[in-house]
Biopython code that builds the backbone (N, CA, C, O; Angstrom):
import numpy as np
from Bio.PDB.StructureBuilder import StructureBuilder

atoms = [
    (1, "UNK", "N", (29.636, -51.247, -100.532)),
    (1, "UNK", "CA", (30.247, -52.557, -100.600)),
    (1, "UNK", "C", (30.137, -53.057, -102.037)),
    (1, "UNK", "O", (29.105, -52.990, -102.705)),
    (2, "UNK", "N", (31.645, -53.717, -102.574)),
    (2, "UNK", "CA", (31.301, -54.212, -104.114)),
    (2, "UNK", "C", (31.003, -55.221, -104.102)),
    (2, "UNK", "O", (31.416, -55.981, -103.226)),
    (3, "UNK", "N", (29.966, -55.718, -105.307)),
    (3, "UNK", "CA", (29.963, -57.279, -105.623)),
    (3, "UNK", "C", (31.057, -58.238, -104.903)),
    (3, "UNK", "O", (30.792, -59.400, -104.596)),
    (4, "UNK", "N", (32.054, -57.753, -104.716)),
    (4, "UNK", "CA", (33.634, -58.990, -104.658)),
    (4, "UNK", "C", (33.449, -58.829, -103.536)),
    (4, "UNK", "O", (33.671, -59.927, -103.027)),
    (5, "UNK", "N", (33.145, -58.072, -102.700)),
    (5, "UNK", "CA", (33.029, -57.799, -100.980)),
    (5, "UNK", "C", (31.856, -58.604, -100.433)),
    (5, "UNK", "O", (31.962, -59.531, -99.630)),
    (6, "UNK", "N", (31.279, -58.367, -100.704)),
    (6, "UNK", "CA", (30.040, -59.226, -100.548)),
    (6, "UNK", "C", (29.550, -60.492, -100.686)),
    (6, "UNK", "O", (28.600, -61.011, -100.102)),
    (7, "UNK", "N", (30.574, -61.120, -101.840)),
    (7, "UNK", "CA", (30.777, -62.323, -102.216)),
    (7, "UNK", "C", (31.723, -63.054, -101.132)),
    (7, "UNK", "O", (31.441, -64.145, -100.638)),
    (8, "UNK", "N", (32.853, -62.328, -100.835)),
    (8, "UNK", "CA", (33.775, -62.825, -99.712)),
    (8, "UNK", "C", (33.319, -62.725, -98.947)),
    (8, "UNK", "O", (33.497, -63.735, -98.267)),
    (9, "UNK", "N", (32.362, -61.658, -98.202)),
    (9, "UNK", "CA", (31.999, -62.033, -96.941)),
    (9, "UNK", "C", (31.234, -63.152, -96.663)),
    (9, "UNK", "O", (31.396, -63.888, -95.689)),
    (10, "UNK", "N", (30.355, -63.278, -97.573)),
    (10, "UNK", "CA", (29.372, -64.738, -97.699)),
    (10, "UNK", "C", (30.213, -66.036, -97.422)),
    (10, "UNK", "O", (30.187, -66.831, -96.482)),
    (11, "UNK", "N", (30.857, -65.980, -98.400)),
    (11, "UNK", "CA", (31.882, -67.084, -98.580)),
    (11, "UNK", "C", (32.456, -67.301, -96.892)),
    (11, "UNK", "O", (32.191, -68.342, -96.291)),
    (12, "UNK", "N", (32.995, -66.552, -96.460)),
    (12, "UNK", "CA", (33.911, -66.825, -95.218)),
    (12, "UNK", "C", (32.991, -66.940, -93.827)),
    (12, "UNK", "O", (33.409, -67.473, -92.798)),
    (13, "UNK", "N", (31.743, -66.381, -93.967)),
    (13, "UNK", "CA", (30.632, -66.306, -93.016)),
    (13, "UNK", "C", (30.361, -68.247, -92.999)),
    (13, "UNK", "O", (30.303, -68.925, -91.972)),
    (14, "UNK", "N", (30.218, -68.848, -94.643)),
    (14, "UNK", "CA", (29.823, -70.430, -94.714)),
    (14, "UNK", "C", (30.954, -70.934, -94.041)),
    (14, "UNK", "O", (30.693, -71.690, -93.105)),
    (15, "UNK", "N", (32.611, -70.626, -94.367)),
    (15, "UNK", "CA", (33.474, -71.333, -94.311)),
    (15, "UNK", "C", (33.440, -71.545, -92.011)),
    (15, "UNK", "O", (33.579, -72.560, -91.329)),
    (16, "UNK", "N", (33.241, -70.338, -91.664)),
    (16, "UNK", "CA", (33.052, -70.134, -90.640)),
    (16, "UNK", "C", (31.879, -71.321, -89.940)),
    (16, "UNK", "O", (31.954, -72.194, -89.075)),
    (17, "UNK", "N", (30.942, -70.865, -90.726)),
    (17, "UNK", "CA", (29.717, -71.732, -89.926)),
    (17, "UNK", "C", (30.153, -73.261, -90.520)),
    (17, "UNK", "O", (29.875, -74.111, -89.674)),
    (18, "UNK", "N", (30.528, -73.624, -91.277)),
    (18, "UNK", "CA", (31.437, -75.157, -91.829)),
    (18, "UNK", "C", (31.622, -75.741, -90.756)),
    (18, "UNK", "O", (31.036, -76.631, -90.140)),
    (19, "UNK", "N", (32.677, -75.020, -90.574)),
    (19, "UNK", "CA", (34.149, -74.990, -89.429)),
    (19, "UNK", "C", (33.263, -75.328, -87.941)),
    (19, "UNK", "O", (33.235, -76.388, -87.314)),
    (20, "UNK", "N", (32.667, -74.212, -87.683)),
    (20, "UNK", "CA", (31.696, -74.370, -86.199)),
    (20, "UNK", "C", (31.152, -75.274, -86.127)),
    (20, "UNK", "O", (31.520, -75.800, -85.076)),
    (21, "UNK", "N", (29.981, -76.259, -86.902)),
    (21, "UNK", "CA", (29.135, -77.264, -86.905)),
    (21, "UNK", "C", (29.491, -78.255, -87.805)),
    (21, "UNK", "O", (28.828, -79.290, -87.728)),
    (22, "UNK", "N", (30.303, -78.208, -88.576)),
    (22, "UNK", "CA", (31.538, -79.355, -89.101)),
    (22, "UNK", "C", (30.180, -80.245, -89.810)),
    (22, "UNK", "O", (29.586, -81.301, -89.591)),
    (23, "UNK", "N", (30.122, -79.264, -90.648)),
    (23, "UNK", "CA", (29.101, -79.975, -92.151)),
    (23, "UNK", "C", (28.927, -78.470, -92.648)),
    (23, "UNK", "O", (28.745, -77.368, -92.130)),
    (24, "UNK", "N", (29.109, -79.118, -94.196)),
    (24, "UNK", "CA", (29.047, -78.414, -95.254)),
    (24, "UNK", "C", (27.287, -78.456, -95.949)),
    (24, "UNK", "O", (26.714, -79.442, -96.412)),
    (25, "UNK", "N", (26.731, -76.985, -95.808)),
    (25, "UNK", "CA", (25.260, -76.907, -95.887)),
    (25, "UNK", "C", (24.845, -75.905, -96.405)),
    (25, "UNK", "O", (23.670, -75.542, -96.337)),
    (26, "UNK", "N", (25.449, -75.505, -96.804)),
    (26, "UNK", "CA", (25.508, -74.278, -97.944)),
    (26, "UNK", "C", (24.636, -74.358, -98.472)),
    (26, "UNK", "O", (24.415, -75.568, -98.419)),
    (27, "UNK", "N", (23.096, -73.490, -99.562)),
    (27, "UNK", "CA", (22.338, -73.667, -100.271)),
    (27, "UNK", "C", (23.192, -73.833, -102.244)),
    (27, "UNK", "O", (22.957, -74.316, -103.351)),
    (28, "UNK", "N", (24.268, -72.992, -101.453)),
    (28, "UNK", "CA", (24.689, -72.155, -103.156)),
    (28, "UNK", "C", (25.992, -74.068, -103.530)),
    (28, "UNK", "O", (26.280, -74.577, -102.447)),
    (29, "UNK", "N", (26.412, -74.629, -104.399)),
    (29, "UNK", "CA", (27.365, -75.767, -104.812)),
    (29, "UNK", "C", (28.410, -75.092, -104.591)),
    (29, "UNK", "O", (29.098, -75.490, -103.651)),
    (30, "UNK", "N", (28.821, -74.035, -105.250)),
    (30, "UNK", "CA", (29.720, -73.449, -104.967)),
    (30, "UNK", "C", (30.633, -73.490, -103.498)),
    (30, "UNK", "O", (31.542, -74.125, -102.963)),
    (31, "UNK", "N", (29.816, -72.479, -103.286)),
    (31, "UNK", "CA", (29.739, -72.199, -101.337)),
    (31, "UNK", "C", (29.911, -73.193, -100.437)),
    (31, "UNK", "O", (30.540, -73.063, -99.387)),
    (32, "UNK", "N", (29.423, -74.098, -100.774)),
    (32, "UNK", "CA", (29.018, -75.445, -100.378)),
    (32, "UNK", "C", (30.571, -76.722, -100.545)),
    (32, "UNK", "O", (30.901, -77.639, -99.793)),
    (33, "UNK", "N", (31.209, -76.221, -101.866)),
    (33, "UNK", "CA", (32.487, -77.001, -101.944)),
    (33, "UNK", "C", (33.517, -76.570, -101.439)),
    (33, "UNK", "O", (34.511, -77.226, -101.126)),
    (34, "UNK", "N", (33.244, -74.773, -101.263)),
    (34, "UNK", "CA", (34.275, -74.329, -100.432)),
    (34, "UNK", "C", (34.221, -74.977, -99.154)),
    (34, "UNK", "O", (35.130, -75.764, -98.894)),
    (35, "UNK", "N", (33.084, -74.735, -98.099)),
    (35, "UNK", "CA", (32.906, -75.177, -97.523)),
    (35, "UNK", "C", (33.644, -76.767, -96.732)),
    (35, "UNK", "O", (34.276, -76.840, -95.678)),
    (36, "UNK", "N", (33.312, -77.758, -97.584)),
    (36, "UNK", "CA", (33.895, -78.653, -97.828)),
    (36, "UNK", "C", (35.713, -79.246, -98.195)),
    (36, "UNK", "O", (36.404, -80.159, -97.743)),
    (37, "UNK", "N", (35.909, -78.286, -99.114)),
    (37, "UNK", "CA", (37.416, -77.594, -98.637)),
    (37, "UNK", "C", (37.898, -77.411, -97.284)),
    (37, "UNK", "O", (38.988, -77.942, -97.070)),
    (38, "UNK", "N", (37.489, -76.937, -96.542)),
    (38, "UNK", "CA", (37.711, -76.164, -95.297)),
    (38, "UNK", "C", (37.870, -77.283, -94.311)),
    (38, "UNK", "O", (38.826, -77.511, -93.570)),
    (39, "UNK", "N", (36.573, -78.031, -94.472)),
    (39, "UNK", "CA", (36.472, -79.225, -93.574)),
    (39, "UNK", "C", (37.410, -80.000, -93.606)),
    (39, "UNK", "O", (38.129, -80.389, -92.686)),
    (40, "UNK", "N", (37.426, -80.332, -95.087)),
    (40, "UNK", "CA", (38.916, -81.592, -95.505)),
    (40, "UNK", "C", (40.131, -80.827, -94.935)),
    (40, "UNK", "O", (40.574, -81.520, -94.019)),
    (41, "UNK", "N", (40.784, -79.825, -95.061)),
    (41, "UNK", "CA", (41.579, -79.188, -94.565)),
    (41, "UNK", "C", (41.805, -79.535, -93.459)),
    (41, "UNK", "O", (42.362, -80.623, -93.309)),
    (42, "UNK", "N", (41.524, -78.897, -92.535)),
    (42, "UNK", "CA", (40.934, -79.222, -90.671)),
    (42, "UNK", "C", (41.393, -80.562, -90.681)),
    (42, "UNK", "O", (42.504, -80.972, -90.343)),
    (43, "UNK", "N", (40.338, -81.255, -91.139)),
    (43, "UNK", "CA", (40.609, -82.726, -91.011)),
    (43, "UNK", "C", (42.332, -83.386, -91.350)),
    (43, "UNK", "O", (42.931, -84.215, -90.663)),
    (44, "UNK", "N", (42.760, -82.791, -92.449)),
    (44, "UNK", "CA", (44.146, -82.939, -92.580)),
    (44, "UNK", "C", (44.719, -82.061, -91.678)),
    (44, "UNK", "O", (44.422, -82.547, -90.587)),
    (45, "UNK", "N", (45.297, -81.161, -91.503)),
    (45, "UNK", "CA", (45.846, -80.564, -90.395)),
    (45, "UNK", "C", (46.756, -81.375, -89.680)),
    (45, "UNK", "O", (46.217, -82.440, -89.379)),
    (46, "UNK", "N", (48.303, -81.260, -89.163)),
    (46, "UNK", "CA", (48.782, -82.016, -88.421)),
    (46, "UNK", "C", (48.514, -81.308, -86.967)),
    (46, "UNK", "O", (48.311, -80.122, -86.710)),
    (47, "UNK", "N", (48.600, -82.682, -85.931)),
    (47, "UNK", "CA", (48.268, -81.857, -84.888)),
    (47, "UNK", "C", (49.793, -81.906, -83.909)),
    (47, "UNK", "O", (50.733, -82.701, -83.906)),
    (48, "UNK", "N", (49.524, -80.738, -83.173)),
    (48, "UNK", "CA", (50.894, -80.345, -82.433)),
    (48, "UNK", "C", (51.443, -81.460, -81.608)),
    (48, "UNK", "O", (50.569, -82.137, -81.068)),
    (49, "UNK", "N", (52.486, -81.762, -81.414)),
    (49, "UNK", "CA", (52.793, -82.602, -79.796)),
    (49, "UNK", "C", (52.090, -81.834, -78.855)),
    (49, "UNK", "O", (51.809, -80.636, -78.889)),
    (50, "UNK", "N", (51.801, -82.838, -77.860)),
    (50, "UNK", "CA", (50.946, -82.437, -76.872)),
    (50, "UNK", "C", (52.145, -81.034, -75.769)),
    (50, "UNK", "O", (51.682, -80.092, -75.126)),
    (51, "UNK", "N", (53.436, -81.339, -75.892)),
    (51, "UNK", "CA", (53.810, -80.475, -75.111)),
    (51, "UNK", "C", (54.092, -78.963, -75.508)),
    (51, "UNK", "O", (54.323, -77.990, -74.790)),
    (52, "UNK", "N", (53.986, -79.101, -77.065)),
    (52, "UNK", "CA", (54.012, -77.926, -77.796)),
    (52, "UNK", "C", (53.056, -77.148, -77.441)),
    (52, "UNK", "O", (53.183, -76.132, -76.757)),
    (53, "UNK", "N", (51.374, -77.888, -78.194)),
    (53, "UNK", "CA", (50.492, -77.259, -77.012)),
    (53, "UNK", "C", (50.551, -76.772, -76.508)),
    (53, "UNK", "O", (50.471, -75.560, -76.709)),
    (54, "UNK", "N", (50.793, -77.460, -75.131)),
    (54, "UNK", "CA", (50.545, -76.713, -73.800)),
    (54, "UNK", "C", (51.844, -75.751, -73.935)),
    (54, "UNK", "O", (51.482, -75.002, -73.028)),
    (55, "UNK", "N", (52.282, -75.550, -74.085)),
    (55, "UNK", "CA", (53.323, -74.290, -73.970)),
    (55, "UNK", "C", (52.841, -73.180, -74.764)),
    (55, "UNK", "O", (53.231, -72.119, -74.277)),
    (56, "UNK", "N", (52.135, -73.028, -75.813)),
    (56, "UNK", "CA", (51.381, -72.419, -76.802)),
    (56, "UNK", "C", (50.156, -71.659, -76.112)),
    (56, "UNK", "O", (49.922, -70.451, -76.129)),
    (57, "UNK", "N", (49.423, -72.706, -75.491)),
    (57, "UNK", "CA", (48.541, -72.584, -74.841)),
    (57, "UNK", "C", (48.910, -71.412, -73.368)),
    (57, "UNK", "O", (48.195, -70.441, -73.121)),
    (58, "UNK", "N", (50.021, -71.753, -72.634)),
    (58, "UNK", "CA", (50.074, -71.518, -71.630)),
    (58, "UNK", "C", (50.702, -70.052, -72.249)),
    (58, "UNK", "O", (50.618, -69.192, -71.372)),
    (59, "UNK", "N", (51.241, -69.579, -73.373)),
    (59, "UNK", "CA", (52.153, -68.459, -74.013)),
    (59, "UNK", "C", (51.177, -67.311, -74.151)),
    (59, "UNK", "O", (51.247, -66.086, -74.049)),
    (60, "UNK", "N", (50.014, -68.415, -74.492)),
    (60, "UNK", "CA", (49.035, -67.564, -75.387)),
    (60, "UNK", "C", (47.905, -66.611, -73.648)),
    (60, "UNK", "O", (47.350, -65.524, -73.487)),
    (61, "UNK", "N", (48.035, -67.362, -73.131)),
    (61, "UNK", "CA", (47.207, -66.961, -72.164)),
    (61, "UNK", "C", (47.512, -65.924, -71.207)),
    (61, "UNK", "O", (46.864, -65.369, -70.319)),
    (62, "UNK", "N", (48.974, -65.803, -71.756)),
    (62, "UNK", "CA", (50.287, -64.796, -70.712)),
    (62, "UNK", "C", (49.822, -63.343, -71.581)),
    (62, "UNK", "O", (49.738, -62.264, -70.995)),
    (63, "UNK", "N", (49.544, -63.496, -73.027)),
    (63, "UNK", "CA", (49.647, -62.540, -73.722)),
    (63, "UNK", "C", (50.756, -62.159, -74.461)),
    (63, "UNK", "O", (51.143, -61.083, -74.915)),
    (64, "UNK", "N", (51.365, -63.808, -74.479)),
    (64, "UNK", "CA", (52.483, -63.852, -75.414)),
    (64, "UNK", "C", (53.998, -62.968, -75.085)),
    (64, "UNK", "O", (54.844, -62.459, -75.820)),
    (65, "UNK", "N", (53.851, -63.077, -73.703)),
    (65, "UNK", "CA", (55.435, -62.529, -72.938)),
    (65, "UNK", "C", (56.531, -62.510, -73.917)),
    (65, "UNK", "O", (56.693, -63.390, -74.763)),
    (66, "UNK", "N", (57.298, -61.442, -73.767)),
    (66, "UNK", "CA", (59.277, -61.549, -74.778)),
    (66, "UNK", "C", (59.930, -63.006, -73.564)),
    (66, "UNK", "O", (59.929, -63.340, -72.380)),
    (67, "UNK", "N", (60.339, -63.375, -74.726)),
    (67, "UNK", "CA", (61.587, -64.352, -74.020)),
    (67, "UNK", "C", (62.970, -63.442, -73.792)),
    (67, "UNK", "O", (63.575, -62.940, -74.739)),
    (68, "UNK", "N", (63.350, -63.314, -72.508)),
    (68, "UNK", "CA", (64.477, -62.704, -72.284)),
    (68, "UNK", "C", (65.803, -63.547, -73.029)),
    (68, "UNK", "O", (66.033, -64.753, -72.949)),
    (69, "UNK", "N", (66.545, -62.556, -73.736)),
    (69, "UNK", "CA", (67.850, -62.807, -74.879)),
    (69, "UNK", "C", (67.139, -63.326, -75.930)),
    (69, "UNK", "O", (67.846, -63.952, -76.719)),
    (70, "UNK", "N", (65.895, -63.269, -76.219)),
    (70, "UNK", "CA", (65.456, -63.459, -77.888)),
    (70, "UNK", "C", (65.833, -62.401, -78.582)),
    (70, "UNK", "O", (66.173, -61.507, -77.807)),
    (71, "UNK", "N", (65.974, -61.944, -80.235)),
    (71, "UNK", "CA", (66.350, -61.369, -80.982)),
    (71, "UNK", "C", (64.894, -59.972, -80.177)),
    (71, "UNK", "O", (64.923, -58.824, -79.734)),
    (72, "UNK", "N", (64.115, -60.777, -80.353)),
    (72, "UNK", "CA", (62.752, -59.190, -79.801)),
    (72, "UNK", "C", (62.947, -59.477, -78.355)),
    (72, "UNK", "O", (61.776, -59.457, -77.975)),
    (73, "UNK", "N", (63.318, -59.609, -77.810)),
    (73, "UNK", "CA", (63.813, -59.247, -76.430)),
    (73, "UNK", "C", (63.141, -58.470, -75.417)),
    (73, "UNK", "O", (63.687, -58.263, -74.334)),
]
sb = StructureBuilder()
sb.init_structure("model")
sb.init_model(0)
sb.init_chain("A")
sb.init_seg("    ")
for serial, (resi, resn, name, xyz) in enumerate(atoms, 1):
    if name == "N":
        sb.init_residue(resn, " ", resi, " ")
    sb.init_atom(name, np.array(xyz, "f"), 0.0, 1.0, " ", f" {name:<3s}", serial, name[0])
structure = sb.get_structure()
């Protein structure tokens, strides 16, 4: 594993645990603003109509079925 591999995995392991417990706690400033990035992000995020959602939701749970006469068919 190189330096740059190792660095990203760190990095995305914080952004992860950020994300899960929604605080930025990083030891490293760095790490820590990414972190924080991530959160603000999220926090901006628009969120779906609720019926989009559930159709998303309900698509996703099918395993994402073809729509008969879509181009992927």
């Amino acid at each position: 594993m190189t330096d740059d591999t190792a660095t990203i995995e760190r990095d995305l392991a914080a952004v992860e645990a950020a994300l899960a417990g929604g605080a930025a706690t990083h030891g490293d400033a760095l790490t820590r603003e990414l972190q924080e990035l991530a959160l603000e992000l999220r926090a901006d995020a628009p969120r779906p109509e609720p019926a989009f959602a559930e159709e998303l939701r309900g698509r996703a749970e099918a395993g994402f079925p073809r729509n008969p006469g879509s181009p992927r068919g």
